[in-house]
C-alpha positions, 0 to 999 in steps of 0.5 A: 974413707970408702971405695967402690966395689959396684956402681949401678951396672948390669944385674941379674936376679937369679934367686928370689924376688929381689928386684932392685934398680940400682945395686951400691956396694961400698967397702969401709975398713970395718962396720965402726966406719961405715957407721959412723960414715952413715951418721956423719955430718958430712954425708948428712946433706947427701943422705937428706936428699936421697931419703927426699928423693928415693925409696930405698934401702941400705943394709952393713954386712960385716965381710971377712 
């Protein structure tokens, strides 16, 4: 389904004024599955706590 490329670690801005306290990077074979991943019913649990328990934000960029 997905993999991790980063988790949490060390970061360092080193241009502009980004400050984020966790970085997550996942990789999914395209953007389909990272969007259908996102609108699952088996991450719709997991989500619903985050959303209930962070401020956040989640972005899909589409890599070669």
């Amino acid at each position: 389904m997905a993999a991790f490329l980063v988790r949490a670690g060390a970061h360092e801005v080193i241009e502009g004024d980004w400050n984020p306290h966790r970085v997550i990077v996942l990789e999914f074979e395209n953007v389909a599955r990272a969007k259908d991943w996102y609108a699952s019913e088996e991450y719709a649990p997991a989500l619903a706590i985050r959303l209930k328990a962070t401020t956040s934000s989640a972005i899909i960029v589409e890599g070669a």
